[in-house]
C-alpha positions in Angstrom: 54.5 -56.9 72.6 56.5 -58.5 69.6 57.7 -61.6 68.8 60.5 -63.3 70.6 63.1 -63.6 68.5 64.8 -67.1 67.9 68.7 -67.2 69.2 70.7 -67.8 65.4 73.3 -70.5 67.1 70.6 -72.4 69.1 69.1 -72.9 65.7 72.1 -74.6 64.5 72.6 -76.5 67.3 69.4 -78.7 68.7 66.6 -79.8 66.8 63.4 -81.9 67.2 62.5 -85.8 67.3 59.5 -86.8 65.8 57.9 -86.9 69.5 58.6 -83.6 69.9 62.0 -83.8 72.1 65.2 -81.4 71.6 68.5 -83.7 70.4 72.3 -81.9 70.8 75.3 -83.3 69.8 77.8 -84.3 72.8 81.1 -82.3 73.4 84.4 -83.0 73.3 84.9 -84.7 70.1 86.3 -82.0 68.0 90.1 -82.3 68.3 92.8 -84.0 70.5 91.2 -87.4 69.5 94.4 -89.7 69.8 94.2 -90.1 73.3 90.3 -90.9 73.2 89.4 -94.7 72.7 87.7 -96.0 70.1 84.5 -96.7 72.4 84.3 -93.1 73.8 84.8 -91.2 70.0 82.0 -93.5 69.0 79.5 -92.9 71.7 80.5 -89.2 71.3 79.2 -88.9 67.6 75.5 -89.9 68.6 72.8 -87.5 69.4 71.2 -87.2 72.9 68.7 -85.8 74.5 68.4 -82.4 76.5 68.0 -83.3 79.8 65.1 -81.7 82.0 67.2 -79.0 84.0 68.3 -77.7 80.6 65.2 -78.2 78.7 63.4 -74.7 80.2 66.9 -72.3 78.7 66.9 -74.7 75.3 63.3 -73.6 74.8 63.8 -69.8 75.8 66.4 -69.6 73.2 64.1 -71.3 70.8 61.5 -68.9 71.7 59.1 -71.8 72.2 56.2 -72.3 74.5 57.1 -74.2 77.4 
């Protein structure tokens, strides 16, 4: 059986902490920004964490062991 491949825009999109987590950027901060407050926009621009319902798809596309 070959290799899994890797899926080229989950690539882009996650990556790793040094403990070995996946970090995604949030949504919704792309456009239409003049309604958003200041608060939001700026919790919106940190990284978090891929939550464990999501965490088993984020690794499939990643073609890494669970």
């Amino acid at each position: 059986m070959p290799k899994m491949k890797t899926n080229s825009s989950a690539k882009k999109r996650f990556s790793f902490t040094g403990s070995g987590k996946i970090k995604r950027k949030k949504a919704y901060k792309r456009h239409i920004l003049t309604k958003k407050e200041k608060d939001r926009k700026r919790q919106l621009g940190k990284d978090a964490i891929v939550s464990k319902e999501d965490l088993g798809n984020v690794k499939l596309l990643l073609a890494i062991g669970k």
